[in-house]
C-alpha positions in Angstrom: 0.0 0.0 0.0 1.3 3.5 -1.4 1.8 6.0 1.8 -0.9 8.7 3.0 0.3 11.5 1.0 0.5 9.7 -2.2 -2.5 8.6 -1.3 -4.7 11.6 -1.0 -2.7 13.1 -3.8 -3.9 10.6 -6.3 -7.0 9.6 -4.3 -9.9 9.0 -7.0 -7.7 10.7 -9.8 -7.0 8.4 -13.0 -3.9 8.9 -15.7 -6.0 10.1 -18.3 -5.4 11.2 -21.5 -3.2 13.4 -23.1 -5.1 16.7 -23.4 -7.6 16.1 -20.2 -7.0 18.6 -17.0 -4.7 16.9 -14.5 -7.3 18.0 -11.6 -10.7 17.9 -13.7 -13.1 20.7 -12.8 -16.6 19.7 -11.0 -20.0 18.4 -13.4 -22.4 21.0 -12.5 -25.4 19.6 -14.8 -28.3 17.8 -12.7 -29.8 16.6 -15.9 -27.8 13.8 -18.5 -28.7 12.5 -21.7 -30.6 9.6 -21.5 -30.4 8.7 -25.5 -33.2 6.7 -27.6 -35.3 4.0 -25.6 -32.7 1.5 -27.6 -29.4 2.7 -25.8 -28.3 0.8 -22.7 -28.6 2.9 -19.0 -25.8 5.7 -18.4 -24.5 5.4 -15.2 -25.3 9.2 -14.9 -29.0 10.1 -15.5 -30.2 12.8 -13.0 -28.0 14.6 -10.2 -30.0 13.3 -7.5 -28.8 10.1 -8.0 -25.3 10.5 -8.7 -22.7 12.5 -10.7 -19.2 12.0 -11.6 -17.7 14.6 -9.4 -19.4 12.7 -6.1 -17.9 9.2 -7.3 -14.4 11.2 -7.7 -14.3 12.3 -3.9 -15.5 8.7 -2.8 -13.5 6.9 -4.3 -10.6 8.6 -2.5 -12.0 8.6 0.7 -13.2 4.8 0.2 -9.6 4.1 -0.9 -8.3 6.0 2.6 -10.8 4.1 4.9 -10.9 0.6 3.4 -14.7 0.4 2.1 -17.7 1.8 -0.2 -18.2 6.0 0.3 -21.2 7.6 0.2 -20.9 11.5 0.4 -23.4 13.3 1.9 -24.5 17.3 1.9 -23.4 17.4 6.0 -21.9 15.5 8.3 -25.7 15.7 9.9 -26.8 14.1 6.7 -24.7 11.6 7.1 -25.4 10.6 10.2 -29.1 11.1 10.2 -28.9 8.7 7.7 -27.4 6.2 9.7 -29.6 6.6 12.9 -33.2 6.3 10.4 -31.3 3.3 8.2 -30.6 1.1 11.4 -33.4 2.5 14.3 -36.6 0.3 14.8 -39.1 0.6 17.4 -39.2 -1.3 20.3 -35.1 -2.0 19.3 -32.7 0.0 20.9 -30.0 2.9 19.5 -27.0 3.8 21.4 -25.3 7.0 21.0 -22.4 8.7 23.2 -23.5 10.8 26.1 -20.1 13.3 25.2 -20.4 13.6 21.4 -21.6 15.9 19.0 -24.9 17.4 20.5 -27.0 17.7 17.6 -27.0 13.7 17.0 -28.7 13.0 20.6 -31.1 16.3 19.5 -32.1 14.3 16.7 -32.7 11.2 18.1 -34.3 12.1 21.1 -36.8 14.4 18.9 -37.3 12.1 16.1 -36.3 8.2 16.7 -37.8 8.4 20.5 -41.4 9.6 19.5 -41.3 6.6 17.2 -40.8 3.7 19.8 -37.2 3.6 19.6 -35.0 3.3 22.5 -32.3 5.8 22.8 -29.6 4.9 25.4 -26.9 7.4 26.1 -22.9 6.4 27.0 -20.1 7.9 27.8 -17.3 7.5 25.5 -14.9 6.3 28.6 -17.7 4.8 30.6 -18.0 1.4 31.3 -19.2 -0.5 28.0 -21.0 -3.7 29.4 -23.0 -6.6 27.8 -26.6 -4.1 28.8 -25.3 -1.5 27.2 -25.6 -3.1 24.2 -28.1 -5.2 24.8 -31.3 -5.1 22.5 -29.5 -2.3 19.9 -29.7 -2.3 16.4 -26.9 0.5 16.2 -24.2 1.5 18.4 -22.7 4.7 16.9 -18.9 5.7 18.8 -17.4 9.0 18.7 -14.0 8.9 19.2 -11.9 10.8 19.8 -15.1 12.7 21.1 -16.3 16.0 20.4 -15.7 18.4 22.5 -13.8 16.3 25.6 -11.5 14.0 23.5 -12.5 11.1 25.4 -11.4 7.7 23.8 -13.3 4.3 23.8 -11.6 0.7 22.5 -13.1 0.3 19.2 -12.3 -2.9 18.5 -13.6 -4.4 21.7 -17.0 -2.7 22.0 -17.6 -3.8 17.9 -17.3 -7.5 19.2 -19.7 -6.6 22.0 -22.2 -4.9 20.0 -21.8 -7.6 17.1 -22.5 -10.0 19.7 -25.5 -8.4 20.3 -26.8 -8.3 17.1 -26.0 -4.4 16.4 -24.2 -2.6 14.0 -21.4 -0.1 14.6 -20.8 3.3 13.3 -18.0 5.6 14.7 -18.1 9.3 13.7 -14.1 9.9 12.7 -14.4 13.6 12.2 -11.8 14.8 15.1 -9.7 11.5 14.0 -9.7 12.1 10.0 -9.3 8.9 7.7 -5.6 9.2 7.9 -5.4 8.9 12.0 -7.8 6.2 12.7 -9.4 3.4 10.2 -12.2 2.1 12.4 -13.4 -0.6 9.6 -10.1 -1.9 10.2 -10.7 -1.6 13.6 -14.2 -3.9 13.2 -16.6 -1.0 12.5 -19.6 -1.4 10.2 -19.6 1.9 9.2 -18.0 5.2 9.2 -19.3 8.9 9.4 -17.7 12.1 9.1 -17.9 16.0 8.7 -15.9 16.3 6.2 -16.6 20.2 6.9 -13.8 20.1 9.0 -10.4 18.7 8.6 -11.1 16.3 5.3 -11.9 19.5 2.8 -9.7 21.9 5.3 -10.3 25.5 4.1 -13.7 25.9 5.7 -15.4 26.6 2.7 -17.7 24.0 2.6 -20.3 21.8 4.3 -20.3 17.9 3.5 -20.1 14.4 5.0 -19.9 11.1 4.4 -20.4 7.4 5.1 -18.0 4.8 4.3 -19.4 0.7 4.6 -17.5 -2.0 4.8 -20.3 -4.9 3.4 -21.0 -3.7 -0.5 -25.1 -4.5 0.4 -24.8 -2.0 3.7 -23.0 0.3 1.1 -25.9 0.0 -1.0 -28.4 0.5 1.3 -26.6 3.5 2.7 -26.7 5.2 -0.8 -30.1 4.4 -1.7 -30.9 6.3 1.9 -29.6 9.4 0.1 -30.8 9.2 -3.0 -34.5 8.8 -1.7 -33.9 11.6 1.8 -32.3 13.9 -1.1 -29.2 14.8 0.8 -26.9 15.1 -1.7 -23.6 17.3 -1.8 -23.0 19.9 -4.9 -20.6 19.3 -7.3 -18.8 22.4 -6.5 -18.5 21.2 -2.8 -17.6 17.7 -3.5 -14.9 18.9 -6.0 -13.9 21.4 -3.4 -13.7 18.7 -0.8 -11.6 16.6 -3.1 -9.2 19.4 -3.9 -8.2 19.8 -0.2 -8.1 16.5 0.8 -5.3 16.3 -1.5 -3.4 18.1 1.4 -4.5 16.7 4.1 -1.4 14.3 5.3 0.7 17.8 4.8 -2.1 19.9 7.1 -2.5 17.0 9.5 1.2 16.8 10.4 1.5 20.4 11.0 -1.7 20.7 12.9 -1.0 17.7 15.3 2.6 19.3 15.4 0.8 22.7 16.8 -1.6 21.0 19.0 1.4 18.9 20.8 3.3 22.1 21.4 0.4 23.9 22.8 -0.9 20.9 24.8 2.4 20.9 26.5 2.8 25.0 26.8 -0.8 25.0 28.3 0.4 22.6 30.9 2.8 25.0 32.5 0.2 27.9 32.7 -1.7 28.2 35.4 -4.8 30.1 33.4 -5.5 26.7 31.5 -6.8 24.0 33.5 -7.7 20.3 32.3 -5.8 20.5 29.5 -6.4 17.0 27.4 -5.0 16.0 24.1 -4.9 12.4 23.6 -1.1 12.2 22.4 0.4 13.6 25.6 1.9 10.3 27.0 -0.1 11.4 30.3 -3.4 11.7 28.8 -6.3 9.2 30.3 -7.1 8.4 26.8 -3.4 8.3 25.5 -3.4 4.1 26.1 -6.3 3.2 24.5 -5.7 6.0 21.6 -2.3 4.7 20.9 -3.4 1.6 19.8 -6.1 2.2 17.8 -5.0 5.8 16.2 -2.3 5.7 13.2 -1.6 9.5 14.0 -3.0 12.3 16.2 -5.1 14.8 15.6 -5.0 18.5 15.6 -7.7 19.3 18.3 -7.5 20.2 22.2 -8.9 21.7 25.4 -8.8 22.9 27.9 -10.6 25.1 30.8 -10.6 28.5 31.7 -12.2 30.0 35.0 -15.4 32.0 33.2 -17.2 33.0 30.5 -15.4 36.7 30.9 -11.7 34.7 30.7 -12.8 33.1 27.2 -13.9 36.2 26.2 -10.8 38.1 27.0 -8.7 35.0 25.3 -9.9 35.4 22.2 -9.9 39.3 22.1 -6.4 39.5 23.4 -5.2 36.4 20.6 -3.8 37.5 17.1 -3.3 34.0 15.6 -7.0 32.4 17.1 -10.3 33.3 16.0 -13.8 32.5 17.4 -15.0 30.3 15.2 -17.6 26.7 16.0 -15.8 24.3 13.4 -12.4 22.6 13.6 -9.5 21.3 11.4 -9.0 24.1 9.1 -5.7 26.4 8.4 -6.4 28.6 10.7 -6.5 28.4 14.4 -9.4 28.5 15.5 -11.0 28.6 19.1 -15.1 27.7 20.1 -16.4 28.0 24.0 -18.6 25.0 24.1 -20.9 25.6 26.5 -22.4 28.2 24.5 -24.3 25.3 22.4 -25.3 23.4 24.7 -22.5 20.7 25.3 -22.5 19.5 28.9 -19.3 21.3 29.8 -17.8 23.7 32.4 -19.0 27.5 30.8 -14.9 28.0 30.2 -14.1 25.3 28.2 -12.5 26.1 25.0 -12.4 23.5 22.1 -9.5 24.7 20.3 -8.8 23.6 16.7 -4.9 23.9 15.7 -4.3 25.3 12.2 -0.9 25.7 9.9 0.9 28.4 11.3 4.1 28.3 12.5 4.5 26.3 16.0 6.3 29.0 17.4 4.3 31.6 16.7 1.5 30.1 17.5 2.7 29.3 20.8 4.2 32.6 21.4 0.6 34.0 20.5 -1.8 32.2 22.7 0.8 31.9 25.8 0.4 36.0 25.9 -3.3 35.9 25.4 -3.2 33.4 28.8 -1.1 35.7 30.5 -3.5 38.6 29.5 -6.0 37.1 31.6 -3.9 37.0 34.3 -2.9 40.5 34.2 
């Protein structure tokens, strides 16, 4: 197997032929020739369905996680339509307690009112035969979103599978290149490719990636019927920066090491966690399961106010709610509803130099100690 970079370089891209654009641009027509009622079926008939700049980006992303991509207008999309492809009443769905908020919104307020079960689980808890007991999905997020808590991938798929359930783990904070969960014994995986996969914040898209070709199929059937397809000008926009991302990834995990370890000594930033600090309570389970770490930390500071005066005292780190772009980027997490002490920051490392970067938010901690 070629290496990551080569990998997302030449992800989904053909030789071609003399004469045809190295990067080709995106097929913007939602209409295609069908021909005479003789001529056999185009792939490519209406852009609901499918479109050549959609099978461009999954076949890159499928090559990266080992399995069948479906790409999907959000990372919501994507994993709505996971949670309404495998929930059935009276059956049980089990989502983490820690993760991405809007997932338990949307099961609580759709799948619930429909007899379905939804059980909640922290990403570190204890993951015992009842927890999966009686589920038709268990859907992971890890590392999660906002705590970077870590679970053991591998062991709660044999649980669940045991059980009867499928699993889906959302890699969005991981990326395809630091964590392969199919490899890992995941049924499927979902991701925001919003963030760190396209990289330039620029668009909004997602994706699911199957490991069992009829599971593929039934996944991309799900879209084509709920309508939550990407645009070609997103999808070709994804593709274009995910031919960076081994080059953005090292740099970004590079920043968020230094400023794990510079936010340790300051005594503004409490709780700091970043599972590739060797002292991290998820570092032993990550470091098994993750091929490379990610560019995403937190920590806490004492208020509100303190957050505030954080981010207006930066240079380098804006106030923004996504993650994984160039830029870093800083989001108080509280403020939408996440479970979390009001001062904890999410902070999303971006590409500028370590040093500076470092230099940067050190002086906007010690501003809130002056």
């Amino acid at each position: 197997m070629t290496g990551d970079g080569t990998r997302c370089v030449h992800g989904g891209l053909g030789t071609g032929a003399v004469g045809e654009p190295v990067h080709p641009g995106p097929v913007l027509s939602s209409t295609f020739r069908l021909g005479l009622p003789h001529d056999a079926a185009a792939q490519d008939f209406y852009g609901r369905a499918d479109n050549p700049t959609f099978r461009v980006l999954e076949s890159a992303i499928g090559e990266l996680e080992g399995g069948s991509c479906t790409s999907f207008s959000s990372g919501m999309a994507a994993i709505a339509a996971v949670l309404r492809l495998a929930a059935r009443p009276g059956a049980a769905v089990v989502l983490p307690s820690d993760g991405y908020y809007l997932a338990r919104l949307l099961a609580r307020d759709e799948l619930a009112p429909q007899g379905v079960e939804i059980r909640e689980m922290a990403t570190a808890g204890s993951w015992n035969d009842q927890v999966v007991e009686g589920a038709t999905l268990v859907l992971l997020e890890t590392p999660s979103n906002p705590g970077l808590e870590v679970c053991d991938i591998r062991a709660i798929a044999e649980r669940a599978h045991a059980a009867g359930a499928l699993v889906a783990v959302d890699n969005t904070t991981a990326t395809p290149l630091g964590q392969r969960p199919l490899a890992l014994g995941a049924d499927l995986v979902v991701a925001s490719d919003t963030k760190a996969l396209a990289g330039h914040g620029d668009v909004v898209l997602g994706h699911v990636t199957a490991r069992d070709p009829i599971l593929a199929d039934r996944i991309r059937i799900a879209r084509t019927r709920g309508g939550a397809v990407p645009g070609p000008m997103e999808a070709w926009l994804a593709h274009r920066g995910l031919g960076t991302l081994d080059l953005r990834l090292a740099r970004q995990a590079a920043n968020a090491h230094a400023l794990a370890l510079a936010l340790l000594t300051h005594p503004a930033a409490q709780d700091v966690r970043w599972p590739g600090l060797p002292g991290d309570p998820a570092h032993a389970i990550a470091s098994t399961q993750m091929r490379r770490w990610n560019g995403v930390l937190r920590f806490t500071l004492g208020s509100t106010r303190q957050v505030g005066l954080f981010l207006e005292a930066s240079r380098l780190v804006g106030s923004a709610t996504s993650f994984g772009g160039l830029q870093t980027t800083a989001d108080r997490r509280e403020r939408w509803g996440d479970a979390v002490p009001p001062g904890l920051v999410r902070l999303s490392a971006g590409c500028e130099d370590t040093d500076d970067l470092v230099d940067d938010v050190l002086g906007a901690l010690d501003h809130i100690r002056a």
